[in-house]
ZAKOL-381405 format. One line per 4 residues: number of its first residue (from 1); their letters; for each residue x, y, z of C-alpha. Coordinates in steps of 0.1 Angstrom, whole numbers, plus 2048, in hexadecimal, padded with zeros to 3 digits. Layout:
N
NUM = A = X Y Z ~ ...
***
This chain:
695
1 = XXXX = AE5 D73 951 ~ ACC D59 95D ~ AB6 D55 93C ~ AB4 D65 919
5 = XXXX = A95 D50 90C ~ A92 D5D 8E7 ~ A89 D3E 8DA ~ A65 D36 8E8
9 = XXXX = A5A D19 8F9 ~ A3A D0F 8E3 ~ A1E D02 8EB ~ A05 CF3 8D3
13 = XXXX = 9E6 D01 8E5 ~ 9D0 D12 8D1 ~ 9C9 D29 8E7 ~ 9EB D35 8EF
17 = XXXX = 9EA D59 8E0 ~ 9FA D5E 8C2 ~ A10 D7D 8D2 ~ A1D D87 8F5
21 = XXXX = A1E DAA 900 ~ A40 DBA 90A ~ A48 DB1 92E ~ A46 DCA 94B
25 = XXXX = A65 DE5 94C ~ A73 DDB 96D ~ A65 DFA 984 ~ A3D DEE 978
29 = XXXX = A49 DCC 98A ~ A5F DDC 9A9 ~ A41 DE2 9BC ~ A30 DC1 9BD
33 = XXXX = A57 DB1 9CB ~ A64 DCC 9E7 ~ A80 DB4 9EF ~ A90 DB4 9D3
37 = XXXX = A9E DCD 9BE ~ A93 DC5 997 ~ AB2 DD4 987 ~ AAA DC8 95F
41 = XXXX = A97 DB3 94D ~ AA9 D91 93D ~ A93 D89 925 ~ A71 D72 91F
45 = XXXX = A64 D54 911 ~ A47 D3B 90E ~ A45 D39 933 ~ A4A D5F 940
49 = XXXX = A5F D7B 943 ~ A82 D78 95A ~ A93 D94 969 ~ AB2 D9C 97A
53 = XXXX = AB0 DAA 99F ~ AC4 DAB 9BD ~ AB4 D9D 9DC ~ AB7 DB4 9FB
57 = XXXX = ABE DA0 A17 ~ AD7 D85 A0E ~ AE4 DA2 9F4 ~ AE7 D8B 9D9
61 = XXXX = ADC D8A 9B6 ~ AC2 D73 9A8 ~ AA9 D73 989 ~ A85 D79 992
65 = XXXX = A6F D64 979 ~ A49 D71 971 ~ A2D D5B 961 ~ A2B D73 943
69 = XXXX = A0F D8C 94B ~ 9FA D86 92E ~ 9F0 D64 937 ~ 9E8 D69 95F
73 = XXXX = 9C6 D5E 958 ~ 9CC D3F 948 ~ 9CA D25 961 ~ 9DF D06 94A
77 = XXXX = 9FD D21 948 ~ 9FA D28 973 ~ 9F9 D06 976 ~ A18 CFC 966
81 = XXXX = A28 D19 976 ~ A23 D0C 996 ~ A2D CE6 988 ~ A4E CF7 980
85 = XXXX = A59 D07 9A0 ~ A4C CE6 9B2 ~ A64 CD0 99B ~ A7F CEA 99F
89 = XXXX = A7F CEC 9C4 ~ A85 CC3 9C1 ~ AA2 CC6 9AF ~ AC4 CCD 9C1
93 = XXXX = AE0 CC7 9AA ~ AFF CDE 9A1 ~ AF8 CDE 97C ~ AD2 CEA 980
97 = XXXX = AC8 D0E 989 ~ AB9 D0F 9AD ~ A99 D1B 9B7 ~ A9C D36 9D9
101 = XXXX = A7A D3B 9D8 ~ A52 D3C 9C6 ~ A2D D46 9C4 ~ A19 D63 9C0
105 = XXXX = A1B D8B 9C6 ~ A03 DA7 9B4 ~ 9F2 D8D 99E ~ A16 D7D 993
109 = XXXX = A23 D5D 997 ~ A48 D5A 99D ~ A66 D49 9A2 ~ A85 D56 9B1
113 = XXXX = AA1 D44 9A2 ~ ACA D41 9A2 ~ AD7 D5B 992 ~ AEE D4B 97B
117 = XXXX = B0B D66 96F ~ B16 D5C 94A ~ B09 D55 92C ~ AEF D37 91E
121 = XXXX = AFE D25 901 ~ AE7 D31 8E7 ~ AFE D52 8EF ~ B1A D40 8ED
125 = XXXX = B16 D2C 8CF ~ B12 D4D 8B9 ~ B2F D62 8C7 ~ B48 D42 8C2
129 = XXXX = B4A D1E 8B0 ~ B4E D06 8CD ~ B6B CEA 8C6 ~ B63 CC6 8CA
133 = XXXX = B71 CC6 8EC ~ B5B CE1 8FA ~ B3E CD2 8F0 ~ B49 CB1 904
137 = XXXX = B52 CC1 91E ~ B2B CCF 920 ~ B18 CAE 918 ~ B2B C9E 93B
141 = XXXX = B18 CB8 953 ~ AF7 CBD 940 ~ AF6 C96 942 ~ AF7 C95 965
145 = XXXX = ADF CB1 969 ~ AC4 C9D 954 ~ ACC C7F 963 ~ AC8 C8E 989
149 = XXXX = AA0 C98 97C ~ A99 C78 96C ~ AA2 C63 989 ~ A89 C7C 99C
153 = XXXX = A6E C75 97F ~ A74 C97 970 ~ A74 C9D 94A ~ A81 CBE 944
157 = XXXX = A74 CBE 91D ~ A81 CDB 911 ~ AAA CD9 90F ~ AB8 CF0 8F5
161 = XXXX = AD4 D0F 8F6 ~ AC2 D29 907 ~ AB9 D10 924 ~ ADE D07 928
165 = XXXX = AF2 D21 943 ~ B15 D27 941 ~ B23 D37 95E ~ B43 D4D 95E
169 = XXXX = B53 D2F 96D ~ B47 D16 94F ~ B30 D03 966 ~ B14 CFA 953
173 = XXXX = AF2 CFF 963 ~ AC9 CEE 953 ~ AB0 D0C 957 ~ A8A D10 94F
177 = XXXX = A7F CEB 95C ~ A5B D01 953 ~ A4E CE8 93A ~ A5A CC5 951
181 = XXXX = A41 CAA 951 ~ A3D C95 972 ~ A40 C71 96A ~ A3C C67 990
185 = XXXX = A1E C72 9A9 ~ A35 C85 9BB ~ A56 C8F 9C5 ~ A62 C8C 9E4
189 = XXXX = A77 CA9 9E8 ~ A5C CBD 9DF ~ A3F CAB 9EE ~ A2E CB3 9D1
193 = XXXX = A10 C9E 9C7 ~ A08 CA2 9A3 ~ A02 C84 990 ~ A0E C7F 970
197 = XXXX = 9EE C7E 95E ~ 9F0 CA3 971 ~ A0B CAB 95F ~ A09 CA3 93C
201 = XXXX = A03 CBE 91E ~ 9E4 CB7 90B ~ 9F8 CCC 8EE ~ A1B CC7 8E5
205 = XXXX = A35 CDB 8F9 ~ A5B CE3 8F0 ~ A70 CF7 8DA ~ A6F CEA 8B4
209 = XXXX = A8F CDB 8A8 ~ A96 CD3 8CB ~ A79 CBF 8D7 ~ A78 C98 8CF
213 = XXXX = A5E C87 8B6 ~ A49 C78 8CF ~ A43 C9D 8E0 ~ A34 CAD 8C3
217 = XXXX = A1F C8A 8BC ~ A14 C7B 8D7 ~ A25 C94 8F8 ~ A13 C7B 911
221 = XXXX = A2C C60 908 ~ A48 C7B 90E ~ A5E C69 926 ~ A85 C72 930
225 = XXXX = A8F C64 90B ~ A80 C85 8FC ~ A9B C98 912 ~ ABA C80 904
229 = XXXX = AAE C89 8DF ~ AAC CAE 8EA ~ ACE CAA 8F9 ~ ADB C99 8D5
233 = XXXX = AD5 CB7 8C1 ~ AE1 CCF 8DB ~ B03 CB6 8D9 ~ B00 CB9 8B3
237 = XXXX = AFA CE0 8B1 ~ B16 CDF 8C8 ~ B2F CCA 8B2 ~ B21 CD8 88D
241 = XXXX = B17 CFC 896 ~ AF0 CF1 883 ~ AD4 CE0 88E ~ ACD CBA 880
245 = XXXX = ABF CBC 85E ~ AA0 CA3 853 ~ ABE C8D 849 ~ AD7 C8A 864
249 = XXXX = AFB C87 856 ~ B13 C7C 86E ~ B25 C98 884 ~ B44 C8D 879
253 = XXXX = B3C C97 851 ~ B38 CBB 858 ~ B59 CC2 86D ~ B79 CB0 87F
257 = XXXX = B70 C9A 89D ~ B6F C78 8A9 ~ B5C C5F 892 ~ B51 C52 8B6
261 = XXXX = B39 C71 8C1 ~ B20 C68 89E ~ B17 C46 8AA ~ B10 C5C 8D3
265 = XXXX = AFB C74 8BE ~ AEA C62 8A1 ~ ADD C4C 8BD ~ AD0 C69 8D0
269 = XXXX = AC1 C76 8B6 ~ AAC C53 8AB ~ A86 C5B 8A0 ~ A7B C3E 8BA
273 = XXXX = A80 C45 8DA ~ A86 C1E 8E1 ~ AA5 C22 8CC ~ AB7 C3F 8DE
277 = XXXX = ACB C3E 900 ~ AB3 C31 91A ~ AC2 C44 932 ~ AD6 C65 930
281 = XXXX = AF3 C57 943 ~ AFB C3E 928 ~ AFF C64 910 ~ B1D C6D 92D
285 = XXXX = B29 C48 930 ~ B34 C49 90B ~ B40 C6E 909 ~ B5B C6B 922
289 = XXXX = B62 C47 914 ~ B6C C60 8F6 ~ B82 C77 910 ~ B93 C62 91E
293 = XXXX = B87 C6F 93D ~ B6D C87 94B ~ B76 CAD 945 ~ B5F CB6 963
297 = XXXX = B48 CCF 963 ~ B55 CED 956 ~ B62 CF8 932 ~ B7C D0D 926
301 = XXXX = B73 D35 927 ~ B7E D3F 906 ~ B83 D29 8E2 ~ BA4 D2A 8E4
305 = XXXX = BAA D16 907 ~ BA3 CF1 900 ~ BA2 CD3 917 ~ BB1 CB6 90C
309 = XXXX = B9D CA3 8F2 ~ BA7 C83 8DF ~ B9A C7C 8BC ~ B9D C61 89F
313 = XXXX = BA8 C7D 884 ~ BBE C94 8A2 ~ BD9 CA3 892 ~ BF0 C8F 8A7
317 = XXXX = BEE C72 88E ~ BF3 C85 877 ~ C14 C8F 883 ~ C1D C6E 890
321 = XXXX = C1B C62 86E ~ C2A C7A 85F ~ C4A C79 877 ~ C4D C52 875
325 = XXXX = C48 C5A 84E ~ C68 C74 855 ~ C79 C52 86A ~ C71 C39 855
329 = XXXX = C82 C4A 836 ~ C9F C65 845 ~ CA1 C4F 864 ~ CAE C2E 853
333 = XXXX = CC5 C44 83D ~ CD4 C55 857 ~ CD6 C31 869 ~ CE7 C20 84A
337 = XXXX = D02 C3D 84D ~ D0D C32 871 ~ D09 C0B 86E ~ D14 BF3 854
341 = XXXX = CFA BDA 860 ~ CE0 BE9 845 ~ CC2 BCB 848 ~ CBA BDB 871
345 = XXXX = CBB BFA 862 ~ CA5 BF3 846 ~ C90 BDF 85D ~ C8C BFF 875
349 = XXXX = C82 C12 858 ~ C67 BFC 849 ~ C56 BF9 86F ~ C58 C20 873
353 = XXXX = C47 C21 84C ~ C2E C09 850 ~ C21 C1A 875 ~ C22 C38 860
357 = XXXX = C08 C30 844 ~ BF4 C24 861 ~ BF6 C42 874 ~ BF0 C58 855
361 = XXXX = BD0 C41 84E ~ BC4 C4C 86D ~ BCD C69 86D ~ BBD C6D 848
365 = XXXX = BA8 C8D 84B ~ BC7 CA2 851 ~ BE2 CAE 839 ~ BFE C9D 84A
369 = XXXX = BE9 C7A 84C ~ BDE C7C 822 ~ C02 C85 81C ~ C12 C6B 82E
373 = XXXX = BFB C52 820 ~ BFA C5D 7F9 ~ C1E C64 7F9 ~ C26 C41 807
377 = XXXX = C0D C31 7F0 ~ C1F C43 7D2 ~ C41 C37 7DE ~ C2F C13 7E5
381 = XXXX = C1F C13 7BE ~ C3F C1D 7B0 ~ C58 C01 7C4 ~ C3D BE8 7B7
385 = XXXX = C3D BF4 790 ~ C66 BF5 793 ~ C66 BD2 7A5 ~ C4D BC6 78C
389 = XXXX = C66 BD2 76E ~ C85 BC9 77F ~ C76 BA3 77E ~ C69 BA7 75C
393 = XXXX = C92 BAE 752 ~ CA2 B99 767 ~ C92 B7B 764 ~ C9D B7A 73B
397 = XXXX = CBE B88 746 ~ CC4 B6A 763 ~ CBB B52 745 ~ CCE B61 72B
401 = XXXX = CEC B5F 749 ~ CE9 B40 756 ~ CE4 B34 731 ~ D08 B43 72B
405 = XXXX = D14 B3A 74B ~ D0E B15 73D ~ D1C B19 71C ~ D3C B2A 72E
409 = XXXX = D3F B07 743 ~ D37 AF0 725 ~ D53 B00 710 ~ D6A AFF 72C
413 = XXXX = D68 ADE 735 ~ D6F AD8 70D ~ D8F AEE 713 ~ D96 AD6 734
417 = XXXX = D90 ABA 721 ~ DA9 AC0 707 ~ DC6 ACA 71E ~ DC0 AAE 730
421 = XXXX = DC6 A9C 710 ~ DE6 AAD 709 ~ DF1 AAE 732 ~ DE7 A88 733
425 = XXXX = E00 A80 716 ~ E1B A99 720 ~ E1C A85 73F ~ E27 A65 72F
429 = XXXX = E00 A51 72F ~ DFE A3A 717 ~ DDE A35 6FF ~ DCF A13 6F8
433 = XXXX = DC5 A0D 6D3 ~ DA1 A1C 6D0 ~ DA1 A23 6F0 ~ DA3 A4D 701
437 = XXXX = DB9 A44 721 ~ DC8 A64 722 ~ DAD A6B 740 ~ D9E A57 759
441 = XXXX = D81 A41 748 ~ D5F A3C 758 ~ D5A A1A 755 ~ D39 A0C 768
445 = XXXX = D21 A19 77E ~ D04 A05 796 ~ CF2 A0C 7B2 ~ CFA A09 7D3
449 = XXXX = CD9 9F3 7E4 ~ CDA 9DF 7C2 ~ D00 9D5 7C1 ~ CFF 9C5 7E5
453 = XXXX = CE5 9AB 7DA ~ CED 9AA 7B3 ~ D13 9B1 7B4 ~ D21 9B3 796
457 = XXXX = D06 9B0 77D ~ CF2 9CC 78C ~ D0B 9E2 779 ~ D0A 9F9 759
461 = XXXX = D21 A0B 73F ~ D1E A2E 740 ~ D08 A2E 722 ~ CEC A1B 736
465 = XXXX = CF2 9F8 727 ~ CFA 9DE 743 ~ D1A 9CB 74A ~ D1A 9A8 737
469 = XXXX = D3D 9A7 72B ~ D4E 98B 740 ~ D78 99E 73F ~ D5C 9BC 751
473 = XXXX = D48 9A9 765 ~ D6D 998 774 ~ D7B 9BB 779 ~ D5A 9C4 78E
477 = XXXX = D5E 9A3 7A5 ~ D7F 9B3 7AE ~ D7A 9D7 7AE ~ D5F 9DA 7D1
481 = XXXX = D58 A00 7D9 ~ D53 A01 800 ~ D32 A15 7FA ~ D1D A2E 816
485 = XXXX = D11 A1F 833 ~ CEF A2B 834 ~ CE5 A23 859 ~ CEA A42 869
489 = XXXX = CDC A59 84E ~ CB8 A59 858 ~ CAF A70 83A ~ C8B A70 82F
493 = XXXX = C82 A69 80E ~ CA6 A52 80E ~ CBE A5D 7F4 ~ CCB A45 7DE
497 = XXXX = CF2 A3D 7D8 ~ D06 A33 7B9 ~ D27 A22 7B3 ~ D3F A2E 798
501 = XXXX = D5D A1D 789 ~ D77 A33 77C ~ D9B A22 76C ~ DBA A2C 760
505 = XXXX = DDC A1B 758 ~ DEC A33 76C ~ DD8 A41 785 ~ DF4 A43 79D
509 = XXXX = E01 A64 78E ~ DDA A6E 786 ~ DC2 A70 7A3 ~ DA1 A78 7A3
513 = XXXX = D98 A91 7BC ~ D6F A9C 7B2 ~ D54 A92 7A7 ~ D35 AA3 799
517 = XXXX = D11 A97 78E ~ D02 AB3 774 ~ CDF AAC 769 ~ CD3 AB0 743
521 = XXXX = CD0 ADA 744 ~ CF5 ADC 752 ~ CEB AE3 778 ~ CFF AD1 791
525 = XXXX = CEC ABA 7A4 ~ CEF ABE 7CA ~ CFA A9D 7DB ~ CE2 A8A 7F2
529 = XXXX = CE8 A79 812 ~ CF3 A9B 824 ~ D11 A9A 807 ~ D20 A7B 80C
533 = XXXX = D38 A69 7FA ~ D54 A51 7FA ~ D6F A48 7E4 ~ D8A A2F 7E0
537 = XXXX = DA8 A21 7CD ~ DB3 A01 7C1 ~ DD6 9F6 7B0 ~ DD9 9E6 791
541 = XXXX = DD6 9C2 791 ~ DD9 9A9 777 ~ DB3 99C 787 ~ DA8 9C2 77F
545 = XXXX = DB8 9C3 75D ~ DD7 9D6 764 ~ DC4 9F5 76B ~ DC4 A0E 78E
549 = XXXX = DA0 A11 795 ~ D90 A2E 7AB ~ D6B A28 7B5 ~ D55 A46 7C4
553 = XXXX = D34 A40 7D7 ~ D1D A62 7DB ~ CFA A66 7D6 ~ CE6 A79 7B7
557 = XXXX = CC2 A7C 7C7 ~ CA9 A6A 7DA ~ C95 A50 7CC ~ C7B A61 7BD
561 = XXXX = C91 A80 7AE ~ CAE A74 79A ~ CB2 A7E 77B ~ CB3 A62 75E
565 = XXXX = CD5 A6D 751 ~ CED A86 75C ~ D0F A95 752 ~ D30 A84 768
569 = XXXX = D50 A9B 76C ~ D71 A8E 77D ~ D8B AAA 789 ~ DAA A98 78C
573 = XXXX = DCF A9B 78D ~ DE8 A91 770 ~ E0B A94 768 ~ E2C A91 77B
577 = XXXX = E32 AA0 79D ~ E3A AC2 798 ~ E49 ADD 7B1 ~ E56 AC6 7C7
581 = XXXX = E61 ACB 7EB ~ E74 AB4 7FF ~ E69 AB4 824 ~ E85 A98 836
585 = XXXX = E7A A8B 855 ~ E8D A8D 872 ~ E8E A8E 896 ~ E92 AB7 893
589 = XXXX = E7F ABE 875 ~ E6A ADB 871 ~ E43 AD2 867 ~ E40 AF7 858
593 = XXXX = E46 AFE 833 ~ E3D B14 819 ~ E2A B03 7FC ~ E1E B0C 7D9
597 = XXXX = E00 B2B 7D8 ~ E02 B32 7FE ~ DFF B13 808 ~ E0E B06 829
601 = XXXX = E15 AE3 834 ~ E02 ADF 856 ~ E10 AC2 865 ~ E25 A9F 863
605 = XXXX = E1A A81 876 ~ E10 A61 87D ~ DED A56 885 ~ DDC A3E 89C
609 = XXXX = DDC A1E 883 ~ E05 A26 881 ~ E06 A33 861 ~ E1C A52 855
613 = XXXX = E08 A74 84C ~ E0E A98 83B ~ DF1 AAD 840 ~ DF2 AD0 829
617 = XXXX = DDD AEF 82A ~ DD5 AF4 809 ~ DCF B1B 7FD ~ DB3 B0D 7E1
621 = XXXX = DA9 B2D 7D6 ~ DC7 B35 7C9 ~ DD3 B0D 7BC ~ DB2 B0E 7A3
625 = XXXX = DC8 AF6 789 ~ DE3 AE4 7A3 ~ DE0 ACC 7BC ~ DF9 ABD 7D5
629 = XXXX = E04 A9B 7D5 ~ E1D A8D 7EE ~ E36 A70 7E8 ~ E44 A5B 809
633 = XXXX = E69 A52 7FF ~ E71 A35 81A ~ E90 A2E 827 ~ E96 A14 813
637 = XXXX = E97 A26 7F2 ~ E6D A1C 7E7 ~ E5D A38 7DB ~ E32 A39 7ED
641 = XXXX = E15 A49 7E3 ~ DFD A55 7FD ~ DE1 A37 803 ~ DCA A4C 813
645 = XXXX = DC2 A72 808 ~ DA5 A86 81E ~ D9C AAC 821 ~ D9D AB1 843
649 = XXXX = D86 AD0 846 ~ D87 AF5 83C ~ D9A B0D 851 ~ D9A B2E 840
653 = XXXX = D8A B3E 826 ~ D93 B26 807 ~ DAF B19 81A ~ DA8 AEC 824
657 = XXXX = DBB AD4 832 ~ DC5 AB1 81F ~ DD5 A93 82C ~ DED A7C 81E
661 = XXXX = DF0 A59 82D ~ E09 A41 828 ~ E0B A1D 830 ~ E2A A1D 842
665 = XXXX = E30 A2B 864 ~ E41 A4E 866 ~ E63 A3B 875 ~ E67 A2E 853
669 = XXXX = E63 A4E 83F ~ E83 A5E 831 ~ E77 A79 821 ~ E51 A8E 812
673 = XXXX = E54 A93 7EC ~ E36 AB1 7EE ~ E2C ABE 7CE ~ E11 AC8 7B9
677 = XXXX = DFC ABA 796 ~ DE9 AC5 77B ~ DC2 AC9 783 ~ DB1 ABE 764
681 = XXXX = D8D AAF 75E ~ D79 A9A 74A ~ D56 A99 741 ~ D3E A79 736
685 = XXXX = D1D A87 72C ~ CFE A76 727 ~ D01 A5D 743 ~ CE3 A44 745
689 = XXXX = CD5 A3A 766 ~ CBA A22 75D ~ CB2 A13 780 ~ CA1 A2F 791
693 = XXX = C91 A1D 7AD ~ C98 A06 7C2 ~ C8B 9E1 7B6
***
């Protein structure tokens, strides 16, 4: 049907009569139109009385529209009769009803109008709930409708359901341009020549709850604005199913859509016209910036077909949170099941959980999104409260372990101490009157920078006095440790290297092999200078008082970080050679032999400088307490000991390879003696180093 006007078009004019007869049945209005057929009667409004006939030449169907008979003698109602068919006829546009045809006939005005076959949307809106989508795709049309008369300087000033068509197509159609005011003199189309001063309603005209502020205020200053704030509560019926209350909530607070469409309504909807869209296009530009993309003219025929439509709470986020929730947690099991590399798997999982929670807060408004989201912030809220107790017990626990773990070492080392006693005097050692030479003795330390300019006073006793004794200060001036070359290092701050002095009567059958700094809670201190160290021997002399002498050089800290005592402990080897193997050297002799734990002897040789070599890979891990040792028997009956002893390198997993040079070329070897010693250790706590910087 064309029109079904039962809301009026009011007009504030006092002397508009307060009721309107029925209109004409259809044969009373046959005669004064012979060709047409008047077949019914559509309804009526403010403006008149439409009916339905079928036009008899062209055999087509169109809707006849009569001034309402009651009001043929008022001249302000003829004249905006004839305003209306004149701002029709200028108005060719696929969204607006077209006029065929208008004037008078038996004391009627008329005009014969497109037949439009459907429904308007008042209709429509009370047999069904539009969805957000088909209200966007209806805004898109209407806009271009409105904007087509506003270019033309047409305000149609009455938009609301009944005036919106919907064909059986879904085209959407603008009737009843009855009420437009003429901004411009003229149009052109029309060759009309009203003015707007013409034009203009002394009272105020429109449908209330429809028609803007300004048009029941001040209806001269009516201008195309009035239409966009008509067109926002049309949009908001259209979304909400109600009209706009004195308070406007938000669209998007009375059902499910984009966030997006309250700021395109609200703004429609502003009091001041100078705060609104200025021009209905900008209404379309923003709804299909919403879309995604224009859905053309038409809508869907029935609720249940839906174009496309995109929104910040669609169910889709919902689900996509909910199915990365699903990945996120099954996924990374299933994952840890195929792979032992566990740390990609758990870092697939915590991606797929954390896009999750952000899809399910986006997806807040549906069930899927708020489960998602409260479920992961339970599971969040209980890993913290575990983490938080886990620390809360295992930080007591690590002390109360690493507490043990010293008292473990410290009794230990008293065990070590005391079988190195008894091993040291099983092996034949002798002990000086008050003196415990049943281990190696720490005797002086210095440091490095200081003893090459203040060499050998810049040395002190273990206890932190300084060297004075002159037998001490003679054994120094003979006993010079080659010291770390420095040079190279380029560390930043520069660590700092000490000199120790360790003797023994018979360090020939007991070698120190380790040394380790411990600092005054029991922690070992890591070495500076990248590790370094160096080491050295020296045989007894009567100029050294009789004593071997080994001297280490390695580094406890940087300048500004070493501690002002610290704990020394020396791993060496004691007792006779034990487990020996003969290895003879000949022209044909194997280099391949079985050892002691697993151990293998590598190779036989003779190095660049001409001396003779046995190099053996050592199985440590299982030679915790032993420790090879090789004897060179020459061929003139002298019994060697290796000169030179270096770990080569790791090869293996515990498994490192140690050299033993000898100071005779390999020619003049007879035979290896390879066997192995007791590891023992000993332990000087309380160690004072007073000079802590450099002077």
């Amino acid at each position: 049907m064309a029109l079904n006007l039962k809301t009026e078009t009011v007009f504030t004019n006092p002397d508009h009569p307060a009721a309107a007869p029925s209109p004409l049945p259809p044969e009373q209005v046959a005669p004064q139109f012979p060709q047409l057929e008047i077949l019914e009667c559509l309804g009526r409004g403010g403006m008149g009385v439409v009916y339905k006939a079928r036009q008899k030449a062209l055999n087509r169907f169109v809707a006849l529209k009569l001034l309402a008979p009651e009001r043929v003698q008022d001249p302000a109602f003829a004249e905006r009769f004839a305003r209306e068919a004149q701002a029709l006829a200028a108005l060719s546009h696929p969204n607006i009803v077209t006029i065929y045809d208008f004037g008078q006939a038996g004391g009627f005005y008329y005009l014969l109008m497109e037949f439009v076959d459907g429904a308007n949307l008042r209709q429509l809106l009370r047999t069904q709930k539009l969805t957000p989508a088909e209200a966007l795709a209806i805004v898109p049309p209407l806009c271009d409708a409105l904007q087509f008369a506003h270019d033309r300087g047409i305000v149609h000033r009455d938009i609301k359901p009944e005036n919106l068509l919907l064909d059986k197509s879904g085209r959407v159609k603008v009737a009843d341009f009855g009420i437009a005011k003429m901004l411009n003199a003229g149009v052109a189309e029309s060759g009309g020549g009203t003015g707007a001063g013409e034009n203009s309603t002394a009272g105020a005209v429109g449908t209330p709850g429809y028609s803007a502020p300004e048009q029941q205020t001040d209806p001269r200053r009516a201008d195309n604005r009035a239409d966009i704030y008509s067109l926002g509560v049309v949009f908001y019926e259209m979304l909400t199913g109600e009209l706009p209350g004195q308070r406007i909530e938000p669209p998007s607070r009375k059902v499910q859509l984009d966030v997006r469409l309250d700021e395109i309504v609200l703004r429609a909807l502003e009091n001041k016209p100078e705060h609104r869209f200025q021009n209905v296009s900008e209404v379309k530009t923003c709804v299909e910036t919403i879309v995604g993309a224009s859905q053309g003219s038409e809508i869907p025929k029935r609720a249940g077909v839906q174009p496309e439509f995109r929104t910040e709470t669609s169910p889709r986020y919902g689900r996509v949170g909910f199915a990365l929730f699903l990945t996120g947690t099954l996924g990374t099991l299933f994952l840890m099941t195929l792979s032992h590399r566990h740390e990609l798997a758990l870092l697939f999982g915590g991606l797929a959980l954390v896009l999750a929670f952000i899809f399910g807060v986006m997806g807040w408004r549906e069930r899927l999104g708020k489960f998602v989201v409260i479920t992961m912030g339970a599971v969040f809220t209980i890993a913290v409260v575990l983490l938080l107790a886990w620390v809360a017990a295992y930080v007591p626990y690590r002390r109360a372990e690493a507490q043990r773990e010293v008292a473990v070492r410290k009794a230990t080392e008293l065990e070590f101490q005391q079988r190195a006693t008894a091993e040291a005097a099983a092996a034949g050692f002798e002990e000086e009157p008050g003196a415990d030479d049943s281990a190696p003795q720490l005797q002086f330390l210095a440091w490095q920078d200081e003893w090459k300019t203040n060499q050998p006073a810049a040395a002190w006793h273990p206890d932190g006095s300084p060297v004075t004794d002159a037998t001490e200060l003679a054994w120094l001036r003979q006993v010079i440790p080659g010291g770390m070359d420095v040079t190279n290092l380029k560390l930043k701050p520069e660590p700092r290297f000490l000199h120790l002095w360790f003797s023994h009567p018979a360090l020939a059958k007991c070698n120190i092999s380790e040394i380790t700094l411990f600092d005054a809670t029991g922690n070992t201190i890591k070495l500076g200078g990248q590790g370094s160290r160096t080491s050295g021997e020296q045989e007894a002399t009567p100029a050294n008082g009789q004593r071997r002498w080994s001297y280490w050089t390695l580094s406890p800290g940087e300048g500004t970080n070493i501690p002002s005592r610290v704990s020394v402990r020396a791993r060496f080897t004691a007792g006779r050679l034990e487990r020996v193997r003969d290895l003879r050297v000949t022209p044909n002799a194997h280099t391949s032999m079985s050892l002691e734990g697993g151990s293998q002897l590598n190779g036989v040789g003779q190095d660049v400088d001409g001396r003779a070599f046995v190099a053996i890979a050592v199985n440590a891990k299982d030679m915790p307490a032993r420790q090879f040792d090789v004897v060179a028997v020459a061929r003139d009956g002298r019994e060697l000991q290796a000169t030179g002893r270096q770990t080569a390198g790791n090869i293996g997993a515990g498994v490192r390879v140690e050299n033993f040079a000898f100071e005779i070329p390999l020619a003049d070897v007879m035979k290896f003696r390879i066997g192995t010693r007791r590891v023992l250790t000993r332990e000087w706590n309380n160690v004072g180093l007073p000079l802590q910087a450099p002077p």
